[in-house]
C-alpha positions as CSV (number, residue, x, y, z in Angstrom):
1,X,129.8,55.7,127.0
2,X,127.7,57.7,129.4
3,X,126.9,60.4,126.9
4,X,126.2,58.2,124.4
5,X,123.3,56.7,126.9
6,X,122.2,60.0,128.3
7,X,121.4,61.1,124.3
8,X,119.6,57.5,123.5
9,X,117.3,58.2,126.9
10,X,117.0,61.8,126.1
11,X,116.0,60.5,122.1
12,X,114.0,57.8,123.1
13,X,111.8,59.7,125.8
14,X,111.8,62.9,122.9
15,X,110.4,59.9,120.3
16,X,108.0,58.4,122.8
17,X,106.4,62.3,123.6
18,X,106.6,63.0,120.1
19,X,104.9,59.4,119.1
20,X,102.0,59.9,121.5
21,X,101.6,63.7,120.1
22,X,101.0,62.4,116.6
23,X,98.6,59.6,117.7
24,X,96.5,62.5,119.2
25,X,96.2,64.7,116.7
26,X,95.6,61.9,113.8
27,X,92.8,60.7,116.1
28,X,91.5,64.2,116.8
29,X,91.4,64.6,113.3
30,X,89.7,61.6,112.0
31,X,86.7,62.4,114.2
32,X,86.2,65.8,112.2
33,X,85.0,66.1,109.0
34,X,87.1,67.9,105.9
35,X,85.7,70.2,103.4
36,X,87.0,71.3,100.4
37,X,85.9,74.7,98.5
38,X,86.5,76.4,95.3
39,X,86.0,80.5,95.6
40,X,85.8,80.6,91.7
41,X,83.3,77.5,91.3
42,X,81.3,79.5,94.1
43,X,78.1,81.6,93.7
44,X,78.4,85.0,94.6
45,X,75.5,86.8,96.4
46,X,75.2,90.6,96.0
47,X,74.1,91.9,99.9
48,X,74.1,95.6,99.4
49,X,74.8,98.2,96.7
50,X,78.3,96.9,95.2
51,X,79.1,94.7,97.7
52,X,79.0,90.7,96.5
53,X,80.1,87.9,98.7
54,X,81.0,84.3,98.8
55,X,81.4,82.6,102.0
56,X,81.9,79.3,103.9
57,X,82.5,78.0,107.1
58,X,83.7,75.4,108.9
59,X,83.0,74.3,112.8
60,X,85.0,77.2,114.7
61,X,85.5,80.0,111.8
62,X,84.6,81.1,108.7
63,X,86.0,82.6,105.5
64,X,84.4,85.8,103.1
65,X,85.8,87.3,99.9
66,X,83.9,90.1,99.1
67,X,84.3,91.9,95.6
68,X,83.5,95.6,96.2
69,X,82.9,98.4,94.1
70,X,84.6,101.8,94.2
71,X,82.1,103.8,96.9
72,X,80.8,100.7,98.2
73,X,79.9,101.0,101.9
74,X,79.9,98.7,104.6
75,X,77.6,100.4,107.4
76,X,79.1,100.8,111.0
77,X,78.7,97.1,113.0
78,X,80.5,94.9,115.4
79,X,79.7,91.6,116.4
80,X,81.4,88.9,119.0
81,X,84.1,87.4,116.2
82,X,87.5,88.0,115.7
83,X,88.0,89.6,111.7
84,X,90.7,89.7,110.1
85,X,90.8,91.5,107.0
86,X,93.1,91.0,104.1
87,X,93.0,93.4,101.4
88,X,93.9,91.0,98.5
89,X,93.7,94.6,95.6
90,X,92.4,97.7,95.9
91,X,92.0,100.1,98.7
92,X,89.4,100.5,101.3
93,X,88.8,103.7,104.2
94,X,88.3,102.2,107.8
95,X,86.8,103.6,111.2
96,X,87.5,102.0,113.8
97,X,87.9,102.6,117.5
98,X,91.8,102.5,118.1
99,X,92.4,103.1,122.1
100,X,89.6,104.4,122.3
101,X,89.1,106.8,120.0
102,X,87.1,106.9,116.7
103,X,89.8,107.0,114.1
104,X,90.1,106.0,110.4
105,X,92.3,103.8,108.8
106,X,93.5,103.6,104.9
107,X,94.3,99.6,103.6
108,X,95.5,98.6,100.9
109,X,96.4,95.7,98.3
110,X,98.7,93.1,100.6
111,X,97.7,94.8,104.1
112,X,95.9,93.4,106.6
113,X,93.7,95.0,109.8
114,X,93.0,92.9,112.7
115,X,89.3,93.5,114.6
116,X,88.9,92.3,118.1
117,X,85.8,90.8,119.0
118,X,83.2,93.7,119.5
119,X,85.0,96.1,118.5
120,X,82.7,98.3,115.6
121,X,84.0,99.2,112.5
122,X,83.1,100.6,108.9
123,X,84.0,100.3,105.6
124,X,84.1,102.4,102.1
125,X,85.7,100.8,98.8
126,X,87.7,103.8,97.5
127,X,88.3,101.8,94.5
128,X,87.6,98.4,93.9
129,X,88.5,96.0,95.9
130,X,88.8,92.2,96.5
131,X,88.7,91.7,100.3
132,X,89.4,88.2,102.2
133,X,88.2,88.4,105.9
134,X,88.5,85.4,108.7
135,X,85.4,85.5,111.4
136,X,86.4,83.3,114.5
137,X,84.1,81.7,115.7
138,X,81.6,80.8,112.5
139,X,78.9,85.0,112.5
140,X,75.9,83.3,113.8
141,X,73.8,86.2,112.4
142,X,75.3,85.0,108.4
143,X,73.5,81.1,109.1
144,X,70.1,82.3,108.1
145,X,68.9,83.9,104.8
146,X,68.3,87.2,106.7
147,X,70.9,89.7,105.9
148,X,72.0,91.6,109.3
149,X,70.7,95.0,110.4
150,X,73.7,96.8,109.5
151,X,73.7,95.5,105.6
152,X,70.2,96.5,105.0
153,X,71.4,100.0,105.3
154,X,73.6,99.5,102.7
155,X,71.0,98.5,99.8
C-alpha cells in the first residue's frame, strides 16, 4: 500500500512539473510568429561568379542554400555567427584555422563542418555543389542589399 502511494505522489508531482512545462512553452510560442518557406518556390540571387543563393531568416538564425559551380570561390571571411555547413552534393576545399593553424579541409555530399563564431574560413566548389549552411544569430551584414566586402571579391 505504501508503494502504491509513493508512485501516485511521485506521478502526480512528475504530471504537475510536466503540466506546467507545456503551459510554458505553448505560451512562449503563441507570442512568436511562424513562417513558412519553400527553397524551390524561392528566387535565387547570383552574389559572385557561380555562386547563387536563397536565404531566409527567422528572429535568432537563419538558413542559406547556395548552388555553386565547379571553381566557385568563396573569399576568406569570418563574422560573429555560428555556421554550420551541410554539404547536401558535391564537394567543396576548405581553410580554416583548426587549433590554430591555417589548414584545409575536403567536404563532401552528406558531411558537415562546424564554424565557431569568428573563426575565418574559405571556400572553393571543386565540383558543383548544393550547400545548406545555418548562421546563429540572423548575419546582420546579409539584411541590407549590399553584398559584404568579402563577396565583392568574388565577382
Amino acid at each position: 500500500m505504501k508503494t502504491t502511494l509513493k508512485i501516485f505522489l511521485i506521478a502526480a508531482i512528475f504530471a504537475g512539473t510536466t503540466a506546467n512545462a507545456q503551459v510554458n512553452t505553448i505560451d512562449s510560442v503563441a507570442t512568436s510568429k511562424v513562417q513558412h518557406f519553400n527553397f524551390d518556390e524561392m528566387e535565387s540571387e547570383t552574389i559572385g561568379e557561380g555562386i547563387q543563393r536563397k536565404w531566409f531568416h527567422g528572429e535568432k538564425g537563419q538558413m542559406t542554400i547556395f548552388n555553386l559551380e565547379k571553381g566557385a570561390h568563396i573569399p576568406w571571411h569570418q563574422h560573429p555567427n555560428e555556421q554550420i555547413t551541410y554539404i547536401m552534393s558535391g564537394k567543396v576545399k576548405i581553410k580554416t584555422i583548426i587549433d590554430g593553424k591555417e589548414e584545409f579541409v575536403i567536404v563532401s555530399g552528406g558531411e558537415v563542418i562546424v564554424f565557431p563564431e569568428n573563426v575565418p574560413h574559405e571556400f572553393w566548389a571543386l565540383e558543383k555543389t548544393v550547400d545548406l549552411d545555418v548562421h546563429v544569430p540572423v548575419r546582420e551584414d546579409w539584411l541590407s542589399k549590399e553584398l559584404p566586402d568579402y563577396l565583392k571579391k568574388s565577382e
